[in-house]
N, C-alpha and C positions, 0 to 999 in steps of 0.2 A: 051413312052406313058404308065400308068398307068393299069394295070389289073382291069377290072373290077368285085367284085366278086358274083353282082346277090343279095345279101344279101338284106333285107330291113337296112332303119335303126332302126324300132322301130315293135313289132305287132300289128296288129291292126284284128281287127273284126272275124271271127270264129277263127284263130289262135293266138290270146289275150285269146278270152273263155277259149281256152281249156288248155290254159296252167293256165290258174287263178284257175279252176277246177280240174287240177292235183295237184296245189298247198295245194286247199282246201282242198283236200282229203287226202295228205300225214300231214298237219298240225291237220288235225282231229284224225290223228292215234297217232301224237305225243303226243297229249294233252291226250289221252286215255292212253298211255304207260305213262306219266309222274305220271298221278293218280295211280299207280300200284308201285312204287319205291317210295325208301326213298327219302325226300326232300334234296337237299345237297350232293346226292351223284355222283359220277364222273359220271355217265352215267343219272341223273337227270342233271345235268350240262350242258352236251351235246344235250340234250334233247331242254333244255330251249334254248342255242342259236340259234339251227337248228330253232326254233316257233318264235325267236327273228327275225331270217335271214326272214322268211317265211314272218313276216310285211314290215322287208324294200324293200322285194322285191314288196309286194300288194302297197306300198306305189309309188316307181318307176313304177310300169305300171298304176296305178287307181289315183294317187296321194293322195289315201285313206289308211294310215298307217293303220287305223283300218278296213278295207274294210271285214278282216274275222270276226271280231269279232261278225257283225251283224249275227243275225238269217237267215235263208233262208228263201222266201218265199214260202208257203205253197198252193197248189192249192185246191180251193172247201172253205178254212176255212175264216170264217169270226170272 
């Protein structure tokens, strides 16, 4: 008989958030470090695929490849 291992198969609702949100936060920091280095160079390289990876994965959970791209919304501004 087969182990069961508890796992979901996919996340969904406050554990979806916060992992989209860890995302958003580590691809915020990349894009900052990538503005600070030469274009082209081995750790700009690296940089861009880690931002590159950071879409396909908002794409697999959101189905929204550009899901980061958008602003955030702002509370209070109209």
């Amino acid at each position: 008989m087969p182990r069961r291992s508890g796992r979901l198969p996919e996340l969904s609702g406050l554990e979806l958030e916060r992992a989209l949100e860890a995302v958003r936060q580590a691809r915020s920091e990349i894009i900052r470090a990538e503005a600070k280095i030469k274009i082209g160079s081995p750790h700009y390289q690296a940089l861009e695929r880690f931002r590159e990876a950071t879409n396909d994965l908002a794409e697999a959970l959101t189905g929204d490849r550009e899901h980061f791209w958008k602003k955030p919304h702002s509370i209070g501004m109209k």
